[in-house]
C-alpha positions as CSV (number, residue, x, y, z in Angstrom):
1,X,107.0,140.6,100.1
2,X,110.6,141.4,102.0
3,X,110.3,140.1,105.9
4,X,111.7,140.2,109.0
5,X,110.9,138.1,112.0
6,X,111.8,140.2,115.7
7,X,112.6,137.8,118.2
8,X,112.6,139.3,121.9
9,X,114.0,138.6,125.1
10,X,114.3,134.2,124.5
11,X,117.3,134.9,126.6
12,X,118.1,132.0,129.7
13,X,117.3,134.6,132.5
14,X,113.7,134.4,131.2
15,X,113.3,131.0,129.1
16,X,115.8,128.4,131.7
17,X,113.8,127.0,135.1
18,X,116.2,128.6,137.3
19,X,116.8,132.0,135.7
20,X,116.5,135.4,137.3
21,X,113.1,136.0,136.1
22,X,111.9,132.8,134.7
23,X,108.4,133.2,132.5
24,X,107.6,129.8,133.4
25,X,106.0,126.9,131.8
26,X,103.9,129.3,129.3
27,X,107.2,130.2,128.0
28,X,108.9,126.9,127.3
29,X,105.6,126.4,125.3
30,X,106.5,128.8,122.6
31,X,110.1,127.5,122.1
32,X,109.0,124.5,119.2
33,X,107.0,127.6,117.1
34,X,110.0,130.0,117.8
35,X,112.3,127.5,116.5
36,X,109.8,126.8,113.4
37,X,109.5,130.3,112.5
38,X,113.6,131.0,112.6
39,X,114.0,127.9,110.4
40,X,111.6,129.0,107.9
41,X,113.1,132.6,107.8
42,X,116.7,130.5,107.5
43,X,115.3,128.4,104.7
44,X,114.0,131.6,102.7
45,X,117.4,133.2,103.5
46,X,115.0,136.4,105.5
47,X,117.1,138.5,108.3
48,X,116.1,137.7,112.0
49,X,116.4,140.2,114.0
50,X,116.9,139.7,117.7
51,X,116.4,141.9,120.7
52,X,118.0,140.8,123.9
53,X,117.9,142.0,126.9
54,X,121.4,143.3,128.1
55,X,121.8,145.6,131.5
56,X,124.8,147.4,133.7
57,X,125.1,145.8,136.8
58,X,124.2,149.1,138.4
59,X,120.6,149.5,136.0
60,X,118.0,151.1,137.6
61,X,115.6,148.5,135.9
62,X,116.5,146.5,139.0
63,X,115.0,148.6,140.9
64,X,111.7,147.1,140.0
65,X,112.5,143.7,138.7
66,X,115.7,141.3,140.2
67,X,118.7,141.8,138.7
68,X,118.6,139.9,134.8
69,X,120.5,139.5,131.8
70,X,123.3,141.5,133.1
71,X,125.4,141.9,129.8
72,X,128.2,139.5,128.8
73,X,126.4,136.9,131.8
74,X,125.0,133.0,130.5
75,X,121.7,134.5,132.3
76,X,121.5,137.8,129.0
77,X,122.4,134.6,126.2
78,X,119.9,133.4,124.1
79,X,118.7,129.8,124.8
80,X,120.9,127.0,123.4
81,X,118.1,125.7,121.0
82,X,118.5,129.1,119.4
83,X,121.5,129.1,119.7
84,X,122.6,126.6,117.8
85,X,120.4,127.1,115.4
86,X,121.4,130.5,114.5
87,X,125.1,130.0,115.0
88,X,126.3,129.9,111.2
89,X,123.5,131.7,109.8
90,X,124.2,135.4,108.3
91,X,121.0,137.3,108.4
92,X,121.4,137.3,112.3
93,X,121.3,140.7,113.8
94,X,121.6,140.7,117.9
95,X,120.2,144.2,119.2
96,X,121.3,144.6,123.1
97,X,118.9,146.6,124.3
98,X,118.1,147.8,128.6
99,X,114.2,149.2,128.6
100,X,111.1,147.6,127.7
101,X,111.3,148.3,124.2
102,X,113.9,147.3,121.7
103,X,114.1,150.9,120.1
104,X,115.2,152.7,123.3
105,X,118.6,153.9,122.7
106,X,119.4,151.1,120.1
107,X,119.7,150.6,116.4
108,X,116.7,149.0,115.8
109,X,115.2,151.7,113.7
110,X,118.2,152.3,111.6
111,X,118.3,148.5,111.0
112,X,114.7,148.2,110.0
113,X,115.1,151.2,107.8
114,X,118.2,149.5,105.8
115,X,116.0,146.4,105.6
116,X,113.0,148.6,104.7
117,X,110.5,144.9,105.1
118,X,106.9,145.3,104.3
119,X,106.1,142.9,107.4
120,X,107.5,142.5,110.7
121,X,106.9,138.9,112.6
122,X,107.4,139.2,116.1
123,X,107.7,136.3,118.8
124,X,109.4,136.1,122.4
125,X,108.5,137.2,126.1
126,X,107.1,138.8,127.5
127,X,103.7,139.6,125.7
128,X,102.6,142.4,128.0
129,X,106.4,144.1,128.6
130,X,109.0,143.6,126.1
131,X,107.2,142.6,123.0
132,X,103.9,144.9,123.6
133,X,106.2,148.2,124.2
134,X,108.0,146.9,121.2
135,X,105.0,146.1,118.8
136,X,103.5,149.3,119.6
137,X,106.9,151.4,118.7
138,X,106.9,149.1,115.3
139,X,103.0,150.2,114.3
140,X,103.8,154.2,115.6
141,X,106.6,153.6,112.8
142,X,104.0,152.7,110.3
143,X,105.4,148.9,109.7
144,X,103.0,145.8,109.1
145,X,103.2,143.8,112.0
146,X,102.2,139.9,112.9
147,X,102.6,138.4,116.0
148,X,102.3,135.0,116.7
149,X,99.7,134.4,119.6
150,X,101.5,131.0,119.8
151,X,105.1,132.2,119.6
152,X,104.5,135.2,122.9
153,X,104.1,134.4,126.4
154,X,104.6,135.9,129.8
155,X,104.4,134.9,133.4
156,X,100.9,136.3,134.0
157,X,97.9,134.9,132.3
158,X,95.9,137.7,132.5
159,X,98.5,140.2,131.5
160,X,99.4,138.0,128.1
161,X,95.6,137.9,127.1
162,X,95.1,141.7,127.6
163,X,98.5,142.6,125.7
164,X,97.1,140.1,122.7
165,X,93.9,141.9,122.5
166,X,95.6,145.3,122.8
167,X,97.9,144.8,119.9
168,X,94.8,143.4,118.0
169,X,92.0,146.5,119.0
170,X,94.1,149.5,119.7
171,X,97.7,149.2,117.7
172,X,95.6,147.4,114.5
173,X,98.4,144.4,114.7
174,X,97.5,140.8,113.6
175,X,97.4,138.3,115.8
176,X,97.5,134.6,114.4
C-alpha cells in the first residue's frame, strides 16, 4: 500500500511557549507521536509531506488571528525536533501555504496526484482549523485518510473533540 503522512502547521508560531499563536500544552503533547510517525515513514523510505503555514506581512488572515508565521520568520519554521529530524531526508516535501487549508492556492493536489498513495496520514494543529479544512479537501478528493487522534491538537478543547468526531461521522475519515 503506497503512503503519505501530511504533517500541518508544527511550525514555532504554534508549537514554541511564546509564539504568536501558541496551541498550548495540548500541542506539545503530540510532538513524541509526530516524531514517531516521521521516523517510521523515514525508515520505510515513504514521502512526508508538510504543510506550513507561510503569510505576507500585509495578509488579511491577520485580520482575524495576530499576525503568524510571516514567511521567511523563525516564528513560520517547523520546530527544531522536526527539524532535525528531517534535515537529510529526501522524501520531504514543504508546501507554504496562507488559508486554512493546505490546497488553497498551492501544489498540494498536483503533489498528491504524482505520488498517487492509497492512504493519507495526517497529524499537526490545529484539529478544528488547519487540519479539519484540510482532511475534508483530502476525502472531497476521494483519498483514504487516517488521522491520528493522538498526533492533532488545538487550543480549544471543545473545538478539537468536535473536529475528531466530524472527520469520523460526516467526512467518513478514521480516527485512531
Amino acid at each position: 500500500m503506497k503512503r503519505a503522512l501530511l504533517v500541518i502547521d508544527m511550525l514555532n508560531d504554534f508549537m514554541q511557549e511564546g509564539g504568536a499563536l501558541y496551541c498550548g500544552a495540548a500541542a506539545r503533547r503530540i510532538i513524541p507521536v509526530v516524531l514517531e510517525k516521521i521516523k517510521e515513514y523515514i525508515g520505510q523510505g515513504l514521502p512526508i509531506i508538510f504543510a506550513m503555514d507561510a503569510h505576507d506581512p500585509d495578509d488579511l488572515e491577520f485580520l482575524r488571528y495576530p499576525p503568524h508565521c510571516v514567511y521567511e520568520t523563525p516564528g513560520a519554521r517547523l520546530i527544531p525536533e522536526i527539524a532535525q529530524l528531517i534535515e537529510e531526508y529526501p522524501f520531504v516535501i514543504k508546501v507554504p501555504k496562507s488559508r486554512f487549508s493546505a490546497f488553497f492556492r498551492t501544489n498540494l493536489n498536483n503533489i498528491l496526484r504524482d505520488l498517487n498513495p492509497d492512504l493519507v496520514e495526517v497529524v499537526g494543529v490545529c484539529t478544528n482549523i488547519c487540519v479539519l479544512y484540510t482532511v475534508e479537501e483530502l476525502v472531497n478528493r476521494d483519498y483514504r485518510v487516517v488521522v491520528l487522534k493522538d498526533g492533532v491538537a488545538s487550543f480549544d478543547e471543545n473545538a478539537h473533540q468536535w473536529a475528531l468526531e466530524q472527520m469520523k461521522s460526516v467526512l467518513g475519515v478514521d480516527i485512531k
